[in-house]
N, C-alpha and C positions, 0 to 999 in steps of 0.2 A: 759610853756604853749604853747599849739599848734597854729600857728598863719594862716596855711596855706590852701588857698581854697581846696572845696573837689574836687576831680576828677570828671568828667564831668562823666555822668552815664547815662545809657538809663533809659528812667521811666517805658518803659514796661518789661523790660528785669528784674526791682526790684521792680515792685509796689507790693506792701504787704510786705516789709519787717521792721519791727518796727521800730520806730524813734531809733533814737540814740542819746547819749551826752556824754558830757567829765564828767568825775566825777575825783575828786582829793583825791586820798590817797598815804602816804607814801613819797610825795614829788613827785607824777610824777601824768601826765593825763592819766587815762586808759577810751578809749572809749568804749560804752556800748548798745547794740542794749537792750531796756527794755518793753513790754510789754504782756497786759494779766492779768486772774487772773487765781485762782487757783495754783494745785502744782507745784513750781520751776522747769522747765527743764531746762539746764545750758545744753550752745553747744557752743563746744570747737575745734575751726580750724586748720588746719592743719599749715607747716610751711615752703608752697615752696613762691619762690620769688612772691610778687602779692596776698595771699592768706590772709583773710583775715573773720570775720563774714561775711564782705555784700560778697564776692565773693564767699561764700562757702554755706551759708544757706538762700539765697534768695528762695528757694523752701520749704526750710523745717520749715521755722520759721514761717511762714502766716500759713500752716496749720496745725501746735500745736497751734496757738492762737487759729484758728480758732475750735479746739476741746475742747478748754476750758481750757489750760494748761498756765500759765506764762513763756513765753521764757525770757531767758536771754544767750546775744550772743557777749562777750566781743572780742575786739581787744586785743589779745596777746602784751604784754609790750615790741618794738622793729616792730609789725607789725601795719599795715593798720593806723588807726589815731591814736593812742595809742603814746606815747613818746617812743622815740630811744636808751631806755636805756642798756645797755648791761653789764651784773654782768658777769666777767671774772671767777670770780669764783664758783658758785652756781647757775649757770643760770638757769636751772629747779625750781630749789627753789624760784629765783627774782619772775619768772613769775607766779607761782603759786600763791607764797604771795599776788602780786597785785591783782588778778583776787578775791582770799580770800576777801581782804582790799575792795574791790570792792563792792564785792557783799554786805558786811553787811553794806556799805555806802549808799547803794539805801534801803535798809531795807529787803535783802532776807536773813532769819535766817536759814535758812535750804534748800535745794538742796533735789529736790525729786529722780530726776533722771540728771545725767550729761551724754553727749555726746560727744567722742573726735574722733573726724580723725586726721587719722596719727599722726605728733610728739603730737596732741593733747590730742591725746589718751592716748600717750606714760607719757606724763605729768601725766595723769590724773592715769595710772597706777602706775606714781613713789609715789604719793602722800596717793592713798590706800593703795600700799604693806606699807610704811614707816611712817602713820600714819601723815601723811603730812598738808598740810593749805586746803583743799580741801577733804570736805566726805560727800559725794553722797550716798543718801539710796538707789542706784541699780546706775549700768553703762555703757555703750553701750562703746564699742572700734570697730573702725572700721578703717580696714583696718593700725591697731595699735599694737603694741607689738610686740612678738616674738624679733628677731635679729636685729640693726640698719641696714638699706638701707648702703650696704657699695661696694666698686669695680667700677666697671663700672659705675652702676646705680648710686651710690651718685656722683661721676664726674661728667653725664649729669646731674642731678639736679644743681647741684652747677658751672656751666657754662651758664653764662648769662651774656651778653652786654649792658642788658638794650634799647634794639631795640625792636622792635615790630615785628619783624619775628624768633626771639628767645624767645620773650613770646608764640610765637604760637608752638615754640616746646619744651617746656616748657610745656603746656597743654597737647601737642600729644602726650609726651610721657608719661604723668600718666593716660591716657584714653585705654579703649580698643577699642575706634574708634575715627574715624577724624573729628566727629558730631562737641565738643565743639572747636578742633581747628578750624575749618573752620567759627566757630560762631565769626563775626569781634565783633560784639557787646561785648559777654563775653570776647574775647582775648584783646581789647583795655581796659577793665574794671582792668582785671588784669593788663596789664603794665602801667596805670594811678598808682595804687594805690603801684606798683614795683618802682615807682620814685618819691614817695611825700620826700619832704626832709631828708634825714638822713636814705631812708630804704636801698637803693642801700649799704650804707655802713656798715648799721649794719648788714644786712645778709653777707655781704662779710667778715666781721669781725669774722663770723663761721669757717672760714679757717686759722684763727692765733692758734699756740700753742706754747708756751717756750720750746726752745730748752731743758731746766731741768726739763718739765712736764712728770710726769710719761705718760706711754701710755695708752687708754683707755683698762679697761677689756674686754679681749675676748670673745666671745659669748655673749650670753643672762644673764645678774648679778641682773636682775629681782624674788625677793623673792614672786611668785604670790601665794604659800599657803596663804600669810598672809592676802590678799585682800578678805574680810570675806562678803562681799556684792553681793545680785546677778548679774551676768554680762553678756550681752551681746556682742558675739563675731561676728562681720561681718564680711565677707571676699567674698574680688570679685575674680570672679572665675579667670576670664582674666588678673588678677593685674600683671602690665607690671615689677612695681619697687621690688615685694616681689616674693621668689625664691618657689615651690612648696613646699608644707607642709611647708612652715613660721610658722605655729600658731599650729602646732600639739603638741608640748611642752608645750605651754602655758597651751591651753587648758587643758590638761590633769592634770596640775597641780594647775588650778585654782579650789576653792573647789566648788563655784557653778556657773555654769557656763551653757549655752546655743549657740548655734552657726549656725550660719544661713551663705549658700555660696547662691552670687546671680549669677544665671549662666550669659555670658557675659558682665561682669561689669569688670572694672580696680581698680585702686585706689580710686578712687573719688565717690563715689556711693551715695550720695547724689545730684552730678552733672548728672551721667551718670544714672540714673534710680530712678528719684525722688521721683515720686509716689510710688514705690514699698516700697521705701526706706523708706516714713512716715509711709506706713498700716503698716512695722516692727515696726515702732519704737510704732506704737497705740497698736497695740497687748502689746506688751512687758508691755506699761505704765498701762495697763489697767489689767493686774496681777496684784494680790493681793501682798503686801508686805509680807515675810516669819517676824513670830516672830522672837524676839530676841533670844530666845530659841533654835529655827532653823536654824538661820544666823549661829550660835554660836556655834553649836553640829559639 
C-alpha cells in the first residue's frame, strides 16, 4: 500500500483534472484518475522519468469529460502513484494486466476508445496485435510504434540525476520548443512525481539485463496486420526522439488506419498543442464505429 504524501502540485496548472484513487488488484495499488459518464476513453502515458496521468493529461482529460465521455487515466504499475512493481520478465504484460484488473474493478466493462503516448502506446499496441489484457473498440497511438527510441536518443532519455535542472532537460528534449521546459510549474511537477519513493529506482532498473539474456529483436517485431480495430496514428512533425518516416511501416501495414501529422509539435502533443490535440481526438470519437463485418473484412 502506498503510504506517501502526494507531490505538492499547482492547482492552476491541474484544475479539471478527475479525482483519483488507489484501487487494488492483483496484489498491488494501481492509481486511477476516474470520471464522467458515457463511452470509456482509457488514456494511457507515456514512460519518461516524472511522467505520469496527472503530468500528461491534465489538458485532455477535463475536456473529454467535459464532451460527455468517461475518462479513465491510470498510473502505469512502476509510475506516478501506482506501486513500484517491476516483472523482470513480461513487463509489458505486468502492466497491461494491472491496468485490465483495474479497469473492471471500478466497473468499466468495455473501452470505447484507448489512448497511448509513447511506450503507452507501444503497450497498447502490443496488446492489440497479440490479443492481449486490453481491447479497445478503436485506438489513438501517438507518437507510438514503429522502432524503439534506441542510440543517442534512448541514452539522453535514460540519463537522469534526479535534480531539477535535469528534469528540465528531460522535458527539452522531448518538446519541439523550450515553452514547457521553461514552465517551472510543470518541470517541478514532473520531478516531484520522478522522486516519490521507489520511482527513481524502478525506472533505473530499465537498464539491468542478464549477461545470458538473449538480445532484444531487431527492428520493429510488431505483428500490426493483426491489430483489426480502427486506429489512429499521430505523429509530431518536430518529434526530437523518433527518426523521419518512424511510422511509415506501421502505417502501411496497419489494416485500418488514419494519420494525422501536427506540424511543429515534438513528442509530447497532448503537452505541446493541447487544443488541437482534443478537436483530433473529438472528431475521431465522434465516427461512427465500423461493423464487425468491416473491422473483419
Amino acid at each position: 500500500m502506498n503510504t506517501f504524501d502526494d507531490p505538492a502540485l499547482d492547482p492552476a496548472l491541474v484544475a479539471g483534472m478527475p479525482p483519483g484513487r488507489h484501487v487494488g488488484v492483483r496484489g498491488v495499488d494501481v492509481w486511477v484518475h476516474d470520471e464522467g459518464d458515457g463511452p470509456a476513453v482509457l488514456l494511457l502515458h507515456g514512460g519518461a522519468w516524472g511522467e505520469c496521468a496527472q503530468t500528461t493529461w491534465f489538458r485532455t482529460a477535463p475536456a473529454l469529460v467535459a464532451a460527455g465521455y468517461r475518462v479513465v487515466a491510470p498510473d502505469w504499475t512502476g509510475f506516478g502513484r501506482s506501486d513500484k512493481i517491476r516483472d523482470f520478465v513480461d513487463l509489458p504484460g505486468r502492466m497491461l494486466a494491472d491496468v485490465a484488473a483495474a479497469l473492471r474493478e471500478i466497473g468499466v466493462a468495455s473501452v470505447d476508445t484507448a489512448v497511448g503516448l509513447s511506450m503507452g502506446g507501444s503497450n497498447l499496441l502490443r496488446s492489440l496485435a497479440t490479443g492481449g489484457a486490453l481491447a479497445p473498440r478503436r485506438a489513438v497511438l501517438v507518437s507510438a510504434g514503429g522502432p524503439p527510441i534506441t542510440g543517442d536518443a534512448r541514452e539522453r532519455l535514460m540519463t537522469y540525476d534526479g535534480s531539477l535542472e535535469q528534469m528540465r532537460t528531460q522535458v527539452r528534449q522531448a518538446c519541439a520548443s523550450d515553452a514547457w521546459a521553461d514552465h517551472e510549474e510543470y518541470v517541478a511537477m514532473r520531478h516531484a512525481f520522478s522522486l516519490l519513493p521507489g520511482s527513481f529506482e524502478w525506472f533505473a532498473s530499465l537498464g539491468l539485463r542478464s549477461p545470458s539474456a538473449p538480445p532484444p529483436p531487431l527492428g520493429d517485431p510488431v505483428p500490426y496486420e493483426s491489430v483489426t480495430v480502427p486506429t489512429l496514428v499521430v505523429i509530431g512533425e518536430a518529434d526530437p526522439l523518433k527518426p523521419a518516416g518512424w511510422a511509415d511501416d506501421m502505417v502501411a501495414r496497419l489494416p485500418h488506419v488514419d494519420t494525422h501529422v501536427m506540424p511543429g509539435v515534438g513528442h509530447l502533443p497532448p503537452l505541446e498543442a493541447p487544443d488541437a490535440f482534443v478537436a483530433l481526438l473529438l472528431d475521431f470519437l465522434s465516427r461512427p464505429l465500423p461493423s464487425t463485418e468491416e473491422v473483419t473484412a
